[in-house]
N, C-alpha and C positions, 0 to 999 in steps of 0.2 A: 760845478758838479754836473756830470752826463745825466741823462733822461733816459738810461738803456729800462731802466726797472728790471724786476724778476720776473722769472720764466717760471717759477713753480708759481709763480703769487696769479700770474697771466692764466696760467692753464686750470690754477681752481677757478677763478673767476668764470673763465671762456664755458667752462663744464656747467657752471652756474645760467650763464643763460642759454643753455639748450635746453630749461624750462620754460615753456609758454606756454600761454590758453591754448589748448586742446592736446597737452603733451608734459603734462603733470606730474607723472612718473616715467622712470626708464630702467631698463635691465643694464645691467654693467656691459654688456655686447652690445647694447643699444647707446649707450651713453659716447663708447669707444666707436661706434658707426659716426655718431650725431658730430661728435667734438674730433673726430681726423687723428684719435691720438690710441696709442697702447692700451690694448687692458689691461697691463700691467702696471701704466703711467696711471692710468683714470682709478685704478682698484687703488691706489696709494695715495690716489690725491682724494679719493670720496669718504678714505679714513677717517683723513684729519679734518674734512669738516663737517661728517659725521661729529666726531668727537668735539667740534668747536659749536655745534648745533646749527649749522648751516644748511645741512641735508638730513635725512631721519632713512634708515632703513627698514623696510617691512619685513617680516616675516618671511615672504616669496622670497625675499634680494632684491626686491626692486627699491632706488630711489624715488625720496621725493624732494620736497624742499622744507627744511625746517624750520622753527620758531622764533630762531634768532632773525631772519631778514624780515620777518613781522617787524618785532622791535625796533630793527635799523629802519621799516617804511615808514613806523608812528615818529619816529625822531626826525627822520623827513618831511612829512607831512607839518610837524611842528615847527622847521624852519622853513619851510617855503610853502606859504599856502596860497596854490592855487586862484581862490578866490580875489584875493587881495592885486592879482595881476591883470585877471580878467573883467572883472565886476565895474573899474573904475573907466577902460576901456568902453562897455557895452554902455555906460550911463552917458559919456558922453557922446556916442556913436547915436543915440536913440536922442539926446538933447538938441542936437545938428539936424538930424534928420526928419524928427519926429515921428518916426517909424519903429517897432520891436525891434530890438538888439537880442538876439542868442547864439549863445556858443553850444553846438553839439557836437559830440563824440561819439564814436562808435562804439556801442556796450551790447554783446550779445550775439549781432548781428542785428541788431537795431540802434537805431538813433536814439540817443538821450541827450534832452535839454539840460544842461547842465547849469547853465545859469540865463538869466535873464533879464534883461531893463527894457520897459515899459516908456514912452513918450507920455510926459502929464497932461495933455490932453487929445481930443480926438479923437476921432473912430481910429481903433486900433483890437489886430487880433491877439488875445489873450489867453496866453498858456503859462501853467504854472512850471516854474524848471525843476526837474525830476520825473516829467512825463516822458513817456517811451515812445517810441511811433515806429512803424516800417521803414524800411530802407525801398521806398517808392523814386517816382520819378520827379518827386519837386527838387528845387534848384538843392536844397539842405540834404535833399538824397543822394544826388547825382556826384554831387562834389567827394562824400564819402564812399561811396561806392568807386570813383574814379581815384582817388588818392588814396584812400585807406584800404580798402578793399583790391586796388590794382585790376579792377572789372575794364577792357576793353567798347566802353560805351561809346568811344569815339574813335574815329580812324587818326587825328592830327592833335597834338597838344589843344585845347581848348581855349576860348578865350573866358579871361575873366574881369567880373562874377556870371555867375551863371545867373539864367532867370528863366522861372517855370510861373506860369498862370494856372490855377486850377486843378491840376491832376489830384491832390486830397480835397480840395472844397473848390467848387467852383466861384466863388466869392472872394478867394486868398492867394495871393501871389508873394513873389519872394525871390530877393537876390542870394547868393552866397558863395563865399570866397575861404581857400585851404587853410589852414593858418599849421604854419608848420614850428619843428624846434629844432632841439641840437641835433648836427648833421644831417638837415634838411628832412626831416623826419615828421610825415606827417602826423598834426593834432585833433587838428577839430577842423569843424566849417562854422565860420560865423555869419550870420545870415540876418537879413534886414525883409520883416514881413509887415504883407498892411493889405486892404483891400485892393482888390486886383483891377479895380477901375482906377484908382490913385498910383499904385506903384507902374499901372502897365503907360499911365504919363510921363512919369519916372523915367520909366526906359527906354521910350523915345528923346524927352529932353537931356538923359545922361546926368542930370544933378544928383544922383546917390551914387553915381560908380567911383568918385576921385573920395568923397569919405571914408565910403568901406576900403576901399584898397590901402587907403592910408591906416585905417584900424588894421586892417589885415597884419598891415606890414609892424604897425607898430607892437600887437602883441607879437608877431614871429618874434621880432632881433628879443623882448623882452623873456621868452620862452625858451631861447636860446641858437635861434638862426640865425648867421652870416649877414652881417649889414652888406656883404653884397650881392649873397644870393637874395635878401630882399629887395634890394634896388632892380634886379634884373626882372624878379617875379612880380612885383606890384607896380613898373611904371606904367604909369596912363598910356604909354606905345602899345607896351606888351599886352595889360591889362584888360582895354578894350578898343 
């Protein structure tokens, strides 16, 4: 059997995600600007998922997104949870290193710890995951601001992980590195923090940078990135 698929099935979809944070709703002229297609194509295809509950119309005429792709996120949510990919990753990233393991995401325009593992002993910096923070210049900033954000902070591809000393606490330092998914598509930064007199030994001797890049790479391909755009992104050449 051909892989051609449907052309009406592609273009509700395509119209589907010309919704994103900060573009919630759209006028039918807007929608037909957004998605390159007919108003005549978009007004017939917003019918039927209108009518399928995919979209909801307002009042004004404007779209937005409807109740049903809730339902289809909680049914996702239910087979693929997140945590379960991440979590086992940062426990042993932090058991190696002995250092914080966190995965942060950009929410907001700020950083959120989304999860976290703790090193069982030893001075170590402790944050709970769900904290929010600025998108500053520590290494867990820069990475998202540079990747996810597309911010121009550097003139040349960077190497990685990154490492910042001090810029939120003068006492705390920290590596961190992209971690991307399907279609090379950036996720999170996961980040290795600890006192800034220990990690900044660290980053003279280079013994955290072949772990993390190894976690790095291992949650991407698990997240959904190209084992060879990982091999190309995380080798110890490239790396650092």
């Amino acid at each position: 059997m051909g892989n051609d698929g449907v052309i009406a099935v592609e273009r509700a979809l395509g119209l589907l995600d010309c919704f994103k944070l900060g573009k919630e709703k759209f006028s039918l002229a807007a929608l037909a600007t957004a998605s390159g297609m007919h108003k005549t194509t978009v007004y017939r295809l917003m019918n039927s998922l209108e009518r399928m509950g995919y979209v909801v119309r307002s009042d004004d005429g404007t779209y937005g997104l409807g109740h049903r792709l809730l339902y289809l996120g909680k049914l996702y949510e239910q087979s693929f949870h997140l945590s379960s990919v991440v979590e086992p990753v940062l426990f042993s990233l932090a058991a190696a290193t002995k250092e914080s393991a966190s995965y942060y995401v950009l929410d907001n325009g700020k950083r959120l710890c989304l999860f976290r593992a703790e090193p069982s002993e030893g001075l170590r910096e402790t944050r709970l995951a769900g904290t929010s923070l600025p998108l500053d210049n520590t290494a867990i900033g820069q990475v998202i601001r540079y990747w996810g954000l597309r911010e121009p902070i550097f003139s040349e591809p960077p190497l990685i992980p990154f490492f910042a000393s001090g810029p939120r606490d003068a006492h705390i330092a920290g590596f961190a590195t992209p971690v991307f998914g399907p279609g090379e598509e950036f996720m999170a930064a996961l980040a290795l923090t600890g006192p800034a007199s220990r990690l900044s030994v660290a980053r003279e001797t280079r013994e955290l940078i072949a772990p993390q890049l190894r976690a790095a790479s291992a949650l991407s391909r698990r997240l959904g990135a190209s084992v060879a755009f990982c091999e190309r992104m995380y080798s110890p050449s490239e790396g650092r």
